[in-house]
C-alpha positions in Angstrom: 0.0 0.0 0.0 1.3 3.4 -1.2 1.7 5.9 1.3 1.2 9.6 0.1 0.9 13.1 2.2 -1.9 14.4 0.5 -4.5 12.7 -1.8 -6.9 14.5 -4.0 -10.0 12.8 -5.2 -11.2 14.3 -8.1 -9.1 16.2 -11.1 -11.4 19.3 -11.2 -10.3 22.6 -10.8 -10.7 22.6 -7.0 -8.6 19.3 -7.0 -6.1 20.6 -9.6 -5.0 23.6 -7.1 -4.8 21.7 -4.7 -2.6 19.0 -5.4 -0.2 21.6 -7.3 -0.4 24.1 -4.0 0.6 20.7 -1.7 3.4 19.8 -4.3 4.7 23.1 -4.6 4.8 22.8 -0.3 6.7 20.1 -1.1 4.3 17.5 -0.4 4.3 13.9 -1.8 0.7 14.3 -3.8 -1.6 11.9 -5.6 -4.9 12.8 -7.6 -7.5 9.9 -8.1 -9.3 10.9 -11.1 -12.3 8.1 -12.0 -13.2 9.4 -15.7 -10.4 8.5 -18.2 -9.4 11.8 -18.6 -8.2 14.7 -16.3 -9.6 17.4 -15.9 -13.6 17.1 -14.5 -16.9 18.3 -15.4 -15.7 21.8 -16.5 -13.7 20.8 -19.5 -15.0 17.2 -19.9 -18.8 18.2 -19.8 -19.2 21.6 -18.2 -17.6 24.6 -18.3 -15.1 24.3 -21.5 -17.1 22.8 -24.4 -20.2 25.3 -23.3 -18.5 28.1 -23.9 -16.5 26.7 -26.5 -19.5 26.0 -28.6 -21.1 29.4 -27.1 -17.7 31.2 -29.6 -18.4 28.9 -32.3 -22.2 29.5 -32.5 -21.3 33.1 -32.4 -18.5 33.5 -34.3 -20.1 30.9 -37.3 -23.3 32.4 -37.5 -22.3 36.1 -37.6 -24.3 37.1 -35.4 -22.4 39.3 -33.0 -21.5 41.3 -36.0 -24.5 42.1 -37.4 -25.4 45.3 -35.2 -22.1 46.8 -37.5 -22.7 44.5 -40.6 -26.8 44.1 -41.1 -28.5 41.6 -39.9 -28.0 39.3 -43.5 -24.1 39.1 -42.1 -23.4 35.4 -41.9 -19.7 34.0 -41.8 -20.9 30.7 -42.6 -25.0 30.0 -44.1 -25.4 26.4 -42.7 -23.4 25.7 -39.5 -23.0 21.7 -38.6 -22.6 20.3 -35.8 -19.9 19.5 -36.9 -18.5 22.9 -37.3 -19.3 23.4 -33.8 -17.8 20.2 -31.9 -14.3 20.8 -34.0 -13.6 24.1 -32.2 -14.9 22.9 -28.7 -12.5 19.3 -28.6 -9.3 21.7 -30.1 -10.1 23.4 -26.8 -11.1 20.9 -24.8 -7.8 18.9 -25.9 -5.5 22.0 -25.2 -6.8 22.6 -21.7 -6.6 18.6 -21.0 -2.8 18.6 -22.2 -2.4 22.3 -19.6 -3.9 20.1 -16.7 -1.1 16.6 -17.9 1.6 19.3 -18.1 0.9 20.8 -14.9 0.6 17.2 -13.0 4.2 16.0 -14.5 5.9 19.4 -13.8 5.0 18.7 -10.4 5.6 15.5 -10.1 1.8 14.8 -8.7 1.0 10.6 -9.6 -2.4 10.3 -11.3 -4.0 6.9 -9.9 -7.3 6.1 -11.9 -10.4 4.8 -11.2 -13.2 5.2 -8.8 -12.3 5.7 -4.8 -13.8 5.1 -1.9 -13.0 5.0 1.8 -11.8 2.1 3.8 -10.8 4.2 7.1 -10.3 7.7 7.5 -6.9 7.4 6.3 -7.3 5.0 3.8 -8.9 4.5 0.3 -9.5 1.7 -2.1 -9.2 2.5 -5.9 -11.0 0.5 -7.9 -9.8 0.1 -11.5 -11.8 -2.9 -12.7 -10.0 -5.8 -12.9 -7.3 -3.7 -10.6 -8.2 -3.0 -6.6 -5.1 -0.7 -5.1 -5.2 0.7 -1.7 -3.8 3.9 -0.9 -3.1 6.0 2.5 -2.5 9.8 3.5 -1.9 12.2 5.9 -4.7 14.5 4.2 -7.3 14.0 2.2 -8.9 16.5 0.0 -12.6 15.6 -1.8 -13.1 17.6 -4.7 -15.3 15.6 -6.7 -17.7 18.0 -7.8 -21.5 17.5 -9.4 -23.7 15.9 -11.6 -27.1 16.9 -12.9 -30.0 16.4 -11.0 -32.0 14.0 -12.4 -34.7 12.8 -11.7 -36.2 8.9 -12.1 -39.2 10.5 -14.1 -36.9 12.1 -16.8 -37.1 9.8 -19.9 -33.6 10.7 -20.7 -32.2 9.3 -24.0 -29.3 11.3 -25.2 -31.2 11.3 -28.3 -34.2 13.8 -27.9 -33.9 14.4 -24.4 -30.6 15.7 -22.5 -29.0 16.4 -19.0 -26.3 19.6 -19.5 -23.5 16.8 -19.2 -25.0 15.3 -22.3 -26.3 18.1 -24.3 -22.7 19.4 -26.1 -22.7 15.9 -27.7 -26.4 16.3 -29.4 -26.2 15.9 -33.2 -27.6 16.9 -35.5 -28.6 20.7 -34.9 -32.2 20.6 -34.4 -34.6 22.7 -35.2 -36.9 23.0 -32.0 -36.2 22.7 -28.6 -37.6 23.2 -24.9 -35.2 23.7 -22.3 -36.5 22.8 -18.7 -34.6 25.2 -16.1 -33.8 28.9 -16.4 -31.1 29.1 -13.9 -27.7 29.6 -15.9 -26.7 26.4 -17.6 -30.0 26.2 -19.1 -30.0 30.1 -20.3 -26.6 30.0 -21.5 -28.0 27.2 -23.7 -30.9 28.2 -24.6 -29.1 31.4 -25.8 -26.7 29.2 -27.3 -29.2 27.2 -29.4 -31.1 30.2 -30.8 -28.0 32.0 -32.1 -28.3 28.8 -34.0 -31.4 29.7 -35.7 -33.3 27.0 -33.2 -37.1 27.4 -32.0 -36.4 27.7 -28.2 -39.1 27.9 -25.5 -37.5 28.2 -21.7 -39.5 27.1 -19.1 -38.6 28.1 -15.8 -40.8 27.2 -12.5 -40.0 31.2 -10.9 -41.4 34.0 -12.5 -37.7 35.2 -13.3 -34.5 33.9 -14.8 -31.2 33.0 -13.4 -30.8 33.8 -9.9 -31.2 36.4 -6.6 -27.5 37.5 -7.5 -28.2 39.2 -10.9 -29.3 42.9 -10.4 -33.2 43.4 -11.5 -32.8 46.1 -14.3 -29.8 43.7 -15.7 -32.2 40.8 -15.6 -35.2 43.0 -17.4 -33.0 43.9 -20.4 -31.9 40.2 -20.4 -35.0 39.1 -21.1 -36.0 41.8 -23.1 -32.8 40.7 -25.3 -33.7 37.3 -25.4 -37.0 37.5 -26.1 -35.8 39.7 -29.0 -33.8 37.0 -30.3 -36.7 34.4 -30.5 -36.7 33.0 -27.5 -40.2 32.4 -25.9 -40.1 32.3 -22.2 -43.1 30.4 -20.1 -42.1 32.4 -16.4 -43.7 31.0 -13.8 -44.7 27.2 -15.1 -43.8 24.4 -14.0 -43.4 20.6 -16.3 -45.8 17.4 -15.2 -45.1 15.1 -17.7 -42.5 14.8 -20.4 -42.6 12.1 -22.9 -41.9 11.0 -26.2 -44.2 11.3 -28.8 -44.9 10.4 -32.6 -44.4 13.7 -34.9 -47.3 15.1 -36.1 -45.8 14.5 -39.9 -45.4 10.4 -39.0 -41.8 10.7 -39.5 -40.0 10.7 -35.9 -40.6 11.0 -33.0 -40.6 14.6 -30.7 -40.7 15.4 -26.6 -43.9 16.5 -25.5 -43.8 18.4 -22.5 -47.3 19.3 -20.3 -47.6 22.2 -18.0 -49.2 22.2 -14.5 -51.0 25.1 -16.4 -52.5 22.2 -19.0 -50.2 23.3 -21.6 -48.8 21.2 -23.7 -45.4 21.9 -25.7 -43.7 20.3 -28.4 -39.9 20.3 -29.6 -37.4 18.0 -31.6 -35.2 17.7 -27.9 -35.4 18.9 -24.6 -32.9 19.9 -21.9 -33.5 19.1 -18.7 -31.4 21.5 -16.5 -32.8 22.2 -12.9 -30.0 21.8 -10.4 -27.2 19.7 -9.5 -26.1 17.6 -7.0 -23.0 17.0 -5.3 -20.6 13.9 -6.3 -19.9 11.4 -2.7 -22.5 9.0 -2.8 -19.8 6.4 -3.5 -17.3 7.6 -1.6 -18.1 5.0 1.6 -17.9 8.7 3.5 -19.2 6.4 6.7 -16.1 5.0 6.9 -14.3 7.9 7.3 -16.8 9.5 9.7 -18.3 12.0 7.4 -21.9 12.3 6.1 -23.2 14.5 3.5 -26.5 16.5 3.5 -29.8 15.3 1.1 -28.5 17.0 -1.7 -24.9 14.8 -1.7 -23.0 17.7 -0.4 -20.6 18.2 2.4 -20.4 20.4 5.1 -16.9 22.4 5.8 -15.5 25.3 7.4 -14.1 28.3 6.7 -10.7 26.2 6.4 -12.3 24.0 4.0 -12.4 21.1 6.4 -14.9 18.9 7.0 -16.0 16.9 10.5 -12.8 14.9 10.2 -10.0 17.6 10.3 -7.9 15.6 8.4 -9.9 15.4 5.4 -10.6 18.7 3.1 -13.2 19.3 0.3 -13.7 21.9 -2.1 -15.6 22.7 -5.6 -19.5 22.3 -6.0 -19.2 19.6 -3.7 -19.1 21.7 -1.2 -21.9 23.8 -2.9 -22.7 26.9 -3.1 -21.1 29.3 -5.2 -20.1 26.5 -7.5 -18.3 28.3 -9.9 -15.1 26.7 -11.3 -13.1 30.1 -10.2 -14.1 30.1 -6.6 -13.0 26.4 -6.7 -10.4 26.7 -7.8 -9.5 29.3 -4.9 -11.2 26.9 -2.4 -9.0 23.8 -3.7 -5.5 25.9 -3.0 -6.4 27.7 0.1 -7.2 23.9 1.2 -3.5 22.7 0.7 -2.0 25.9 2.1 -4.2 25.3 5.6 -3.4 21.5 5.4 0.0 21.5 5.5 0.7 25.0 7.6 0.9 27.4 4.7 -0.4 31.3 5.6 -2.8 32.2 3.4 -5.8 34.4 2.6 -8.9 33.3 2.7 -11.4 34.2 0.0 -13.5 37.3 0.6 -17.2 37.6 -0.1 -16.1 40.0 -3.4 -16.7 37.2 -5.8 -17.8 38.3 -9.5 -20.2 36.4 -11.5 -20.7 35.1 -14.9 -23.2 34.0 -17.1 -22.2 33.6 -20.7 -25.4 33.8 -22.3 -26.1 35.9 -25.3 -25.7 38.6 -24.1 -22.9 37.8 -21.6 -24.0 39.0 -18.1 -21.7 39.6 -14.9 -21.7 41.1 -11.7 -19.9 41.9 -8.9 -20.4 43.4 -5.4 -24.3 44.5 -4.3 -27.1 44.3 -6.3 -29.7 47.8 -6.2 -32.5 45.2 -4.3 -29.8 44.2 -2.0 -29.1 47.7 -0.9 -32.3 48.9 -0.7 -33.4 45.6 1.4 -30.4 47.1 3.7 -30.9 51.0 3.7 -27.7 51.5 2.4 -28.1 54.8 0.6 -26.9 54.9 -2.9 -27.2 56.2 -6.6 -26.8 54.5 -9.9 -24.1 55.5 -12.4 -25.0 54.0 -15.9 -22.9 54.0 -19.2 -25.0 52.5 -22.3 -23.3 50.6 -25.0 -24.3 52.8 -27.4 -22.6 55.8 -26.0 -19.1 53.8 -26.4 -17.4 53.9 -29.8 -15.5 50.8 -29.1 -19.5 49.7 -28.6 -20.3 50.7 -32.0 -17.3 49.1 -33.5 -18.4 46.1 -32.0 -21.6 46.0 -33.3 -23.0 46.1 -29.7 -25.8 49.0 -28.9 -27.7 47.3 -26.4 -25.1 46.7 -23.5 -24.8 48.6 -19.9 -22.8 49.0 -17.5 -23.7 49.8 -14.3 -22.0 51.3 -10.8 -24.3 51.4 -7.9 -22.4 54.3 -6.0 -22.7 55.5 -2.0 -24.2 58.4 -1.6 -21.9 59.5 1.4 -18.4 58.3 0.6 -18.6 57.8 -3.2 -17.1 54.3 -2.5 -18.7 51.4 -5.4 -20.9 48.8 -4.1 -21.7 46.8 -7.1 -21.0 46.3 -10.5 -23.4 45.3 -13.2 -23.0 44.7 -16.8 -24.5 43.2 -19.7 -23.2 43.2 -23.7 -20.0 42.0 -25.4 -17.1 41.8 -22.8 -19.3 41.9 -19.6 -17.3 38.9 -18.3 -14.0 41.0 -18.4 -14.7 44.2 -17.9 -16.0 43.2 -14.2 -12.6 42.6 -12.9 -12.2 46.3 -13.1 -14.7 47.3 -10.8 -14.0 44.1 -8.7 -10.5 45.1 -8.0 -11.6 49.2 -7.2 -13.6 47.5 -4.6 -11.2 45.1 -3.3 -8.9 48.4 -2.3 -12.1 50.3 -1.2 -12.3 52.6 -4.1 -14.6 55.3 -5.2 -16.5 56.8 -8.0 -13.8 59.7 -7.9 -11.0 57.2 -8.8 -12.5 56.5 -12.0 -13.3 59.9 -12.7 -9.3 60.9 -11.9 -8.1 58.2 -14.8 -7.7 58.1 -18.5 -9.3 55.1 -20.3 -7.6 54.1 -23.4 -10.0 55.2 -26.1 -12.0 53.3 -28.1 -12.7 50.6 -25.3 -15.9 49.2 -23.3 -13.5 49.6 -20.1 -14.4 53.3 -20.9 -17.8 52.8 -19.4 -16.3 52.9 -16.7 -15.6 56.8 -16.6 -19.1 57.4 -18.0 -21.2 55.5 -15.7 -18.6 57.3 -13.0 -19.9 60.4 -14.2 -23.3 59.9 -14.8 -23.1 58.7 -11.1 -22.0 61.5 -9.7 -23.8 64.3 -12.0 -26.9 62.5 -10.2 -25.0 62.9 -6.8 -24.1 66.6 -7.1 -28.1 67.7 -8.4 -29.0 67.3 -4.8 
């Protein structure tokens, strides 16, 4: 039996940091990875290839060029699926070969197959027709999610997807319902119409995506998407979905029908309502852990669980869930482990959705502040005030500083339009040194760019201040 210092089930991103923070430390590392490939959900299933396709869509269709060019501006007329999964495994591959690199620089030993606890510091690796057993000083779980889904879901891979399945549909359909209008499901829903497909989103709340995203951002959102072609059934929730002939004769469609007594009707269907944490398997008894109904486990602000010894990180840890935060979570983990000082993570954690149009956020959100009676005022800078905008072929963007009305200092950043998930780090790093309106006013801004907003939603800000 192999004796190791720190042991990392699960190749994710948490796990990734992680095992490079402990071997940097030093450390004797291992990294039990179950799939046949590095590298987890986010660029196996998740993260990577969504976005990946998200640029394709975009970039094939012409479409985020057609505020500049017209709206007849195609780069290419009939886009494959093909098309699209050639660009998302280049990147998957590339990313795959940065997470190899990075495990043989450091001399971390990948041990596959699927793990599970024998004693608190012991595992069993099962590879099949191989059975290893492996010890540790520390432990980290960073297994991460799956899908929620439920036993009622006719799931097919053919006409009906979970998100983990959905970037391998072929061909391109025409129609399609997604179930679930939290982020994965918007991001592909957003995706899919760029496409040119029928899309109806069907969310159970009477709003999309989540408490996080600032109410004006989320009106234009939908505004947008609506615009697009996108028809949204707010406020409905699915009873029955099943699998129907066509009405034509030829094929088969998903039928799904609404508490409401509606009934819809689509070539596939993406289920996307949740996910669940990833230790089911894990024999977490053994090591005298439990997780919570949802498959999730319970840490502290040190990222260790009821066994002090053993570490988790990533969405299995839940909320945020965001492969950035994990990432954090995963190295601050190995720094506390084995004595390292570190910072922890603040609560300044900026958001992305990468729908079309991409949305982030970071900070407050204007119902947040109100909630608290923290006086502010709203600096705005519309897209279409920006040349850098205009080049773009953007016109319906915003960005948005939610400024104190005391101190001047930024509370929140909002944005929506082309760049939104860049231009964020901006504001999120004013706030990180306590920064104010006035900051932005006092700096020059490389002109044409959309970090330009900046300034003018600075100014509009403070024009509003100074009326009063």
């Amino acid at each position: 039996m192999k004796k190791y210092d720190f042991v990392v089930i699960g190749s994710g991103p948490a796990g990734q940091r992680a095992a490079v923070q402990a071997a940097k430390l030093g450390k004797n590392v291992a990294v039990v990875e179950r799939r046949e490939v590095v590298g987890g959900a986010v660029i196996n299933t998740g993260t990577i290839p969504s976005k990946a396709l998200r640029e394709a869509a975009i970039y094939l269709t012409g479409a985020s060029k057609r505020g500049l060019f017209g709206g007849a501006h195609y780069v290419k007329r009939k886009v494959t699926m093909d098309d699209l999964l050639s660009v998302t495994d280049r990147v998957m591959r590339n990313e795959l070969q940065i997470v190899q690199d990075a495990f043989i620089r450091n001399d971390i030993d990948v041990v596959w197959g699927e793990a599970h606890f024998e004693s608190p510091h012991t595992i069993v690796v099962d590879r099949g027709e191989n059975v290893s057993r492996i010890s540790a000083d520390k432990f980290l779980i960073a297994t991460g999610s799956r899908p929620a889904c439920l036993a009622s879901i006719p799931f097919n891979d053919r006409t009906v997807f979970s998100s983990d399945t959905f970037v391998r549909m072929t061909p391109i359909p025409t129609s399609m319902i997604v179930v679930g209008g939290g982020i994965i499901g918007t991001e592909y829903a957003c995706i899919m119409s760029t496409l040119g497909v029928r899309v109806t989103l069907i969310e159970a709340r009477d709003k999309l995506l989540g408490p996080f995203v600032d109410e004006e951002i989320r009106e234009s959102f939908q505004h947008e998407i609506r615009r697009m072609g996108i028809t949204l059934r707010l406020g409905e929730k699915v009873e029955r979905l099943e699998e129907v002939p066509s009405k034509s004769g030829i094929g088969t469609v998903v039928e799904a029908t609404l508490q409401s007594g509606k009934q819809l009707r689509a070539g596939v269907l993406l289920y996307s309502v949740g996910r669940l944490g990833v230790c089911a398997e894990l024999h977490l008894e053994k090591a005298g852990l439990k997780a919570d109904g949802r498959n999730r486990l319970k840490v502290n602000d040190k990222y260790q669980t009821a066994v002090e010894h053993i570490y988790a990180a990533g969405d299995v840890i839940g909320f945020p869930a965001l492969a950035s935060t994990s990432m954090e979570q995963g190295r601050l983990a190995a720094c506390h482990a084995f004595g390292e000082e570190a910072r922890a993570t603040g609560t300044l954690l900026p958001y992305g959705v990468y729908a079309v149009p991409e949305i982030s956020m970071v900070g407050k959100t204007e119902e947040q502040l109100t909630e608290e009676g923290i006086p502010y005022e709203a600096g705005v800078a519309l897209y279409r005030e920006l040349a850098r905008a205009q080049l773009l072929g953007d016109e319906s963007g915003m960005l948005k500083l939610l400024i104190h009305q005391q101190d001047r200092m930024i509370l929140g950043v909002h944005c929506i339009g082309a760049g939104a998930t860049e231009l964020i780090h901006i504001g999120q790093m004013i706030m990180t040194f306590n920064g104010t309106a006035d900051v932005l006013l006092d700096n020059v801004f490389n002109y044409p760019t959309l970090a330009e907003a900046y300034k003018v939603a600075a100014l509009n800000g403070v024009n509003k201040l100074t009326l009063v």
